[in-house]
C-alpha positions as CSV (number, residue, x, y, z in Angstrom):
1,X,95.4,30.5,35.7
2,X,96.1,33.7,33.7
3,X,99.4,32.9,33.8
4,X,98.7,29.6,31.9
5,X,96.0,31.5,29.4
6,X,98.9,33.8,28.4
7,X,101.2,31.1,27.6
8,X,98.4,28.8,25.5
9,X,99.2,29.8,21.7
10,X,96.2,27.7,20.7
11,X,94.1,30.5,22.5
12,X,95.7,33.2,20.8
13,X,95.4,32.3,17.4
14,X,91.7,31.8,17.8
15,X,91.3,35.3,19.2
16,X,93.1,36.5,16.3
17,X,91.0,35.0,13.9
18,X,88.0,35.9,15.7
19,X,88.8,39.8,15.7
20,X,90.1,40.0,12.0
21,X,86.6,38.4,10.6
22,X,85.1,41.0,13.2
23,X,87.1,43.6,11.1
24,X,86.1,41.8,7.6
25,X,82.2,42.5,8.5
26,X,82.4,45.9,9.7
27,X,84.0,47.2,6.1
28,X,81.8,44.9,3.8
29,X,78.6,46.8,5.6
30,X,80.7,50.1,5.9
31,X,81.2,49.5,1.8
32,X,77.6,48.4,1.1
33,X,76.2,51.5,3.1
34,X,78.1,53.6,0.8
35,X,78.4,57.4,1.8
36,X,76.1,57.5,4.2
37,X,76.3,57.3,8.0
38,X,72.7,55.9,8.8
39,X,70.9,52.4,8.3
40,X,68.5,52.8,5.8
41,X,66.6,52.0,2.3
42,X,68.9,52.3,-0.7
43,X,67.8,54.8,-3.6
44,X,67.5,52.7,-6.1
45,X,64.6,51.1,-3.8
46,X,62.5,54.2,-3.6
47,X,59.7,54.0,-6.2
48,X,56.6,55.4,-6.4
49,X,54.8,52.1,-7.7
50,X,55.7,49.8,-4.5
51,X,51.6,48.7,-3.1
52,X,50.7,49.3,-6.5
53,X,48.5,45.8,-8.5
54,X,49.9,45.1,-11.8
55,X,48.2,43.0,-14.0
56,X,51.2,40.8,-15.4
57,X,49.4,38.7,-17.9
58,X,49.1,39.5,-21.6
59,X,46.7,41.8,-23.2
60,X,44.3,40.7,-26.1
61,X,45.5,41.1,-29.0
62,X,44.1,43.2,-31.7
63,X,42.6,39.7,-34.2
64,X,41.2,38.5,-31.1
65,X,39.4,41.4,-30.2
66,X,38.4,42.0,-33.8
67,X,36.8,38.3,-33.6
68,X,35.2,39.1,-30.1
69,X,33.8,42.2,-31.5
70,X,32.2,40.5,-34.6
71,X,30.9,37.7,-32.9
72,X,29.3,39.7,-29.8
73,X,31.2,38.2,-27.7
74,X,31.5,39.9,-23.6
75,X,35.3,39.1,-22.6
76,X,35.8,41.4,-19.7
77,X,38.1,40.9,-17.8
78,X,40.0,37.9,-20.0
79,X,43.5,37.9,-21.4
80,X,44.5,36.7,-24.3
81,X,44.6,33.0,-23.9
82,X,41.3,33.4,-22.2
83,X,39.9,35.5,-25.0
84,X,41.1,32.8,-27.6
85,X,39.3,30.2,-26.0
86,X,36.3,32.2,-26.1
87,X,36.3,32.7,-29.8
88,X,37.2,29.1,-30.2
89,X,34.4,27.4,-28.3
90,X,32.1,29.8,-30.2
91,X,33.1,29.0,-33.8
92,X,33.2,25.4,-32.6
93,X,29.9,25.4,-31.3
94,X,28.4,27.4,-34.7
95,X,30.1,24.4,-36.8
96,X,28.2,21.8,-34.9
97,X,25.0,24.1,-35.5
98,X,25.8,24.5,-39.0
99,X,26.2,20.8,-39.3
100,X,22.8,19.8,-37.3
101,X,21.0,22.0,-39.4
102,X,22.3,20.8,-42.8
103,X,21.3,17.3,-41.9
104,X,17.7,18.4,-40.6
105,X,17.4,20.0,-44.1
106,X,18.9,17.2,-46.0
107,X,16.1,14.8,-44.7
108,X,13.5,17.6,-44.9
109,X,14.3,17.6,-48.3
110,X,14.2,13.5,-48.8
111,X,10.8,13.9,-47.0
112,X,9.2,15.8,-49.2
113,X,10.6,13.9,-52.4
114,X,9.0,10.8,-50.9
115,X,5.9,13.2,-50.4
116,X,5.7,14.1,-54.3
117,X,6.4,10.9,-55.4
118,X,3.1,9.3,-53.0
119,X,1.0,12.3,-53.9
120,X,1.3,11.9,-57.6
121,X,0.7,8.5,-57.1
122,X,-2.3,8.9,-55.2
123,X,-3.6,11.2,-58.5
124,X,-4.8,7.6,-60.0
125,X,-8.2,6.7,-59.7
126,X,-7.6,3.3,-58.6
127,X,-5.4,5.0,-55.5
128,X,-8.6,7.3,-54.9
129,X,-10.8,4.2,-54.6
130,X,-8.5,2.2,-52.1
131,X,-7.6,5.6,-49.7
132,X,-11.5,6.0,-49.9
133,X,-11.8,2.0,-49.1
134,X,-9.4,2.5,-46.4
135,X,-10.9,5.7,-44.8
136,X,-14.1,3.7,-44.3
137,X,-12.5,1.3,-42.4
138,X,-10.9,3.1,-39.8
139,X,-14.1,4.6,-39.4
140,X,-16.0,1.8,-39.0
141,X,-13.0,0.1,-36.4
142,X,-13.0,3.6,-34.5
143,X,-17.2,3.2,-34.1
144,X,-16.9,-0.5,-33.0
145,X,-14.0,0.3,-30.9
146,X,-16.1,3.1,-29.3
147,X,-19.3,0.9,-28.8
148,X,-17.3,-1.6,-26.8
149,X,-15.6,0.7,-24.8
150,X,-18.6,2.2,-24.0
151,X,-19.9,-1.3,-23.2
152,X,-16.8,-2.1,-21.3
153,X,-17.7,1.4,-19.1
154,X,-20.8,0.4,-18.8
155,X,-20.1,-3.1,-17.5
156,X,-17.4,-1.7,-15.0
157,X,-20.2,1.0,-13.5
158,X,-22.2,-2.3,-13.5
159,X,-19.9,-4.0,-11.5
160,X,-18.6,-1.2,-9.5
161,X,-22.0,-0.5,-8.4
162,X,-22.7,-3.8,-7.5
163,X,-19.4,-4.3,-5.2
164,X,-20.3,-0.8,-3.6
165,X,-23.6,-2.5,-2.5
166,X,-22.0,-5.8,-1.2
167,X,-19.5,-3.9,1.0
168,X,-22.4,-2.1,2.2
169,X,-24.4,-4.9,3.2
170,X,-21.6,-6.6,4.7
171,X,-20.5,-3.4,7.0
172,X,-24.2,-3.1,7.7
173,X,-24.4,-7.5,8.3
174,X,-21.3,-7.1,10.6
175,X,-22.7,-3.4,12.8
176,X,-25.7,-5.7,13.3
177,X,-23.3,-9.1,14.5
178,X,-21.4,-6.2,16.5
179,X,-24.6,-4.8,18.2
180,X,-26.0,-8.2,18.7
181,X,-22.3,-9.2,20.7
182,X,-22.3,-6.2,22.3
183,X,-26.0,-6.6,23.5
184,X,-25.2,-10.6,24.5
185,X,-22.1,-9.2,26.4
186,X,-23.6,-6.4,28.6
187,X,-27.0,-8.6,29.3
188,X,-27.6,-9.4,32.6
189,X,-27.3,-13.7,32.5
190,X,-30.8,-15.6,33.5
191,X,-31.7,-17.3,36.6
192,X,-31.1,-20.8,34.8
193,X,-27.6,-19.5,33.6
194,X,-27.1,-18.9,37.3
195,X,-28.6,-21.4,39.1
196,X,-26.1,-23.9,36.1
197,X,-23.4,-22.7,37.7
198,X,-24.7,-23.8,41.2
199,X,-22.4,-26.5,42.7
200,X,-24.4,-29.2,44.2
201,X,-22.8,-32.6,45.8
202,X,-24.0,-35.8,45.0
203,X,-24.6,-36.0,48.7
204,X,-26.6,-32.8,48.8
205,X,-28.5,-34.3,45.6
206,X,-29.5,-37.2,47.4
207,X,-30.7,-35.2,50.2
208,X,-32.7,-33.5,48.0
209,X,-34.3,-36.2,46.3
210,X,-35.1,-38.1,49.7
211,X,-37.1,-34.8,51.0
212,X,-38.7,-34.0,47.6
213,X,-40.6,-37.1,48.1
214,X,-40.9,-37.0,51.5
215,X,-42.5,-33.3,51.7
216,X,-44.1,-33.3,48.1
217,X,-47.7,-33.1,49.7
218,X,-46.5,-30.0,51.6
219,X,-47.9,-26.4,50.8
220,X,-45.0,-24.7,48.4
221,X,-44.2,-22.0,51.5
222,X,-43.6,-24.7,53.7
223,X,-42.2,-27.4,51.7
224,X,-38.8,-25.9,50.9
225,X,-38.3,-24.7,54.4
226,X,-38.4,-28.3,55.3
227,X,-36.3,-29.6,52.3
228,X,-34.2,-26.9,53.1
229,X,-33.7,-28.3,56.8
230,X,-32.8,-31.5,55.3
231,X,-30.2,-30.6,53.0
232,X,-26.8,-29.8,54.2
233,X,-25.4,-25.7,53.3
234,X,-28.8,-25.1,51.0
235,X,-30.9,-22.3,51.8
236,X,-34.9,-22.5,51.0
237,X,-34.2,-20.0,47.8
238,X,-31.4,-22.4,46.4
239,X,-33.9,-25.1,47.0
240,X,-36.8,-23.7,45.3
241,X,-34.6,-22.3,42.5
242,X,-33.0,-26.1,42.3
243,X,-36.2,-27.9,41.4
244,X,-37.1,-25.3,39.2
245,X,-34.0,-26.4,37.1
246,X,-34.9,-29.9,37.4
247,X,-38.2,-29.5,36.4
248,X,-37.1,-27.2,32.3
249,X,-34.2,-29.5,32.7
250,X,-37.0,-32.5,32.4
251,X,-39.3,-30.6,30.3
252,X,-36.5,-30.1,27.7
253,X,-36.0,-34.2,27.9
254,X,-39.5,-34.7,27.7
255,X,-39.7,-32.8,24.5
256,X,-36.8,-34.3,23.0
257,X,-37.9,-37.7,23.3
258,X,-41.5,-37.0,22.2
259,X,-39.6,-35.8,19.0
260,X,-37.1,-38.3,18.7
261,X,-40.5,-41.0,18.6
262,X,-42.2,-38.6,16.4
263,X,-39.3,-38.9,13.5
264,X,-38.9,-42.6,14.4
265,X,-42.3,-43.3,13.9
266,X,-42.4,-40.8,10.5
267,X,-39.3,-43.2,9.4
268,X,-41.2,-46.3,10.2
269,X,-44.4,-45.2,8.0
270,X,-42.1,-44.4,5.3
271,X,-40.3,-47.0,5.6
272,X,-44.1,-49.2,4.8
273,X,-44.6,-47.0,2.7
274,X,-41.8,-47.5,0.2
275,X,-42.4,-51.5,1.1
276,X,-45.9,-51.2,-0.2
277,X,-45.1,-49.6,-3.5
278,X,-42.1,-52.1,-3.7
279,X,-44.7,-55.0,-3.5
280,X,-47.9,-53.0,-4.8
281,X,-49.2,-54.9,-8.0
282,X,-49.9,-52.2,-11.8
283,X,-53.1,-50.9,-12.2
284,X,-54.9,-52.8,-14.9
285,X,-56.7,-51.5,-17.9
286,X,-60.0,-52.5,-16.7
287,X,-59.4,-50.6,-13.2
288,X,-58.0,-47.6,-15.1
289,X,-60.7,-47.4,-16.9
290,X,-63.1,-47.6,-14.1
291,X,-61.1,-45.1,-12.7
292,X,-61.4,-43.1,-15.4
293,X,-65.6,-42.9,-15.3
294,X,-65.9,-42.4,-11.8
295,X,-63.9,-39.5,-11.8
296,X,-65.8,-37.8,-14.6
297,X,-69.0,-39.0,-12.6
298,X,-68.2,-37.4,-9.5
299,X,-65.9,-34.3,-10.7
300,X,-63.8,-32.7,-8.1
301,X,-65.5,-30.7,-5.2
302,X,-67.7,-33.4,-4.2
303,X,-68.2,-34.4,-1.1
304,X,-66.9,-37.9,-0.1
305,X,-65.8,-38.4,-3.6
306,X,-62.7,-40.2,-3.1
307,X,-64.9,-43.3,-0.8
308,X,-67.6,-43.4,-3.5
């Protein structure tokens, strides 16, 4: 294998090349190190300003800080672009001032023109009469604007008043409905409320009946005991309490019926009533006039007037 490395002339002409650019390198760094045997930092790069901050940009120049110094203007710190602006912006801003001012003054100045030319007009006497005309006026419109405002306060403390009272009467009206529910809700419900909701067959009602009748002669501490016996699943309390209900039950219908004749029979005399008037025949003069007489002959107070 050596052998064969030996005879290859491809391989030797690359080591040759290889070690004569080796040779090239070691004299370009042998000439850049100059005299010197050690690896170092050139002379010319020793300076005593390197880590030293160096402001690069430009200084203000002499106008510009003439300008800064006239118009009080703080620039510390700026260059000279920065300072320029600075002075600038300030003259700008003075020139808009300047101008804002001149127009404030021009139309103070058209103001008070107009002002002369009104007062000298209000000299005349006939002016002096109408600003005098005038100034009565808006006094009398500021007094009748007053009075009804005043009147308009008045009618709103009026009305505000009256509300306040309504609210309180309705909050008072509905505390009372609110009690009175409360009162309805927490009562203690009435033997007939109780004995209402009593179930009773129409079997156990006819049982009932028959020995109503049929013990009605009985002394009360006996006679339920035997209705009692006679009706099926009622005890002599349900009994007793039963024809209790029966009896306000009947009392009630008894009522209503007595009142239900009483407005039928009212109707029915009003009803004649009206009939007779319909078919009543005028008062004559004679019988007016006799009517008359007797009543100044027997004046009120009397006794049976009316049938003499």
């Amino acid at each position: 294998a050596v052998a064969s490395q030996e005879s290859d002339p491809t391989t030797t002409t690359t080591t040759t090349l290889s070690a004569v650019e080796d040779t090239i390198a070691q004299e370009t760094i042998a000439e850049g190190r100059g005299e010197r045997d050690e690896i170092g930092i050139r002379e010319e790069w020793e300076t005593p300003h390197i880590g030293e901050k160096h402001d690069s940009r430009r200084p203000i120049s002499p106008k510009v800080q003439r300008l800064l110094t006239t118009y009080r203007l703080d620039c510390s710190g700026c260059d000279h672009t920065e300072a320029t602006l600075k002075v600038n912006e300030f003259v700008r801003t003075a020139q808009r001032e300047a101008e804002i001012e001149e127009r404030k003054r021009a139309v103070r100045e058209n103001w008070l023109a107009r002002l002369a030319i009104v007062s000298d007009r209000l000299y005349h006497p006939w002016a002096m009469r109408l600003g005098f005309v005038c100034l009565a006026c808006n006094l009398l419109l500021l007094a009748y604007l007053y009075r009804t405002q005043m009147k308009d306060a008045g009618k709103t403390a009026n009305l505000r008043s009256y509300i306040e009272v309504q609210q309180q009467r309705a909050a008072a009206e509905e505390r009372l409905e609110r009690a009175k529910a409360e009162s309805r809700q927490t009562a203690a419900p009435s033997w007939i409320e109780n004995e209402e909701k009593e179930v009773w067959t129409a079997k156990q009602e006819k049982q009932f009946t028959k020995a109503l009748r049929e013990f009605g002669g009985v002394g009360k501490k006996e006679r339920y005991s035997l209705i009692a016996d006679q009706v099926v699943e009622k005890t002599k309390l349900e009994c007793l309490m039963h024809h209790k209900l029966l009896q306000v039950n009947n009392a009630k219908e008894h009522r209503t019926k007595e009142t239900l004749a009483a407005q039928q029979e009212h109707r029915g005399k009003a009803a004649e009533e009206e009939k007779k008037k319909a078919t009543a025949k005028p008062w004559s003069k004679e019988e007016l006039t006799c009517l008359a007489k007797a009543t100044k002959k027997y004046p009120a107070g009397g006794r049976n007037r009316w049938d003499t």
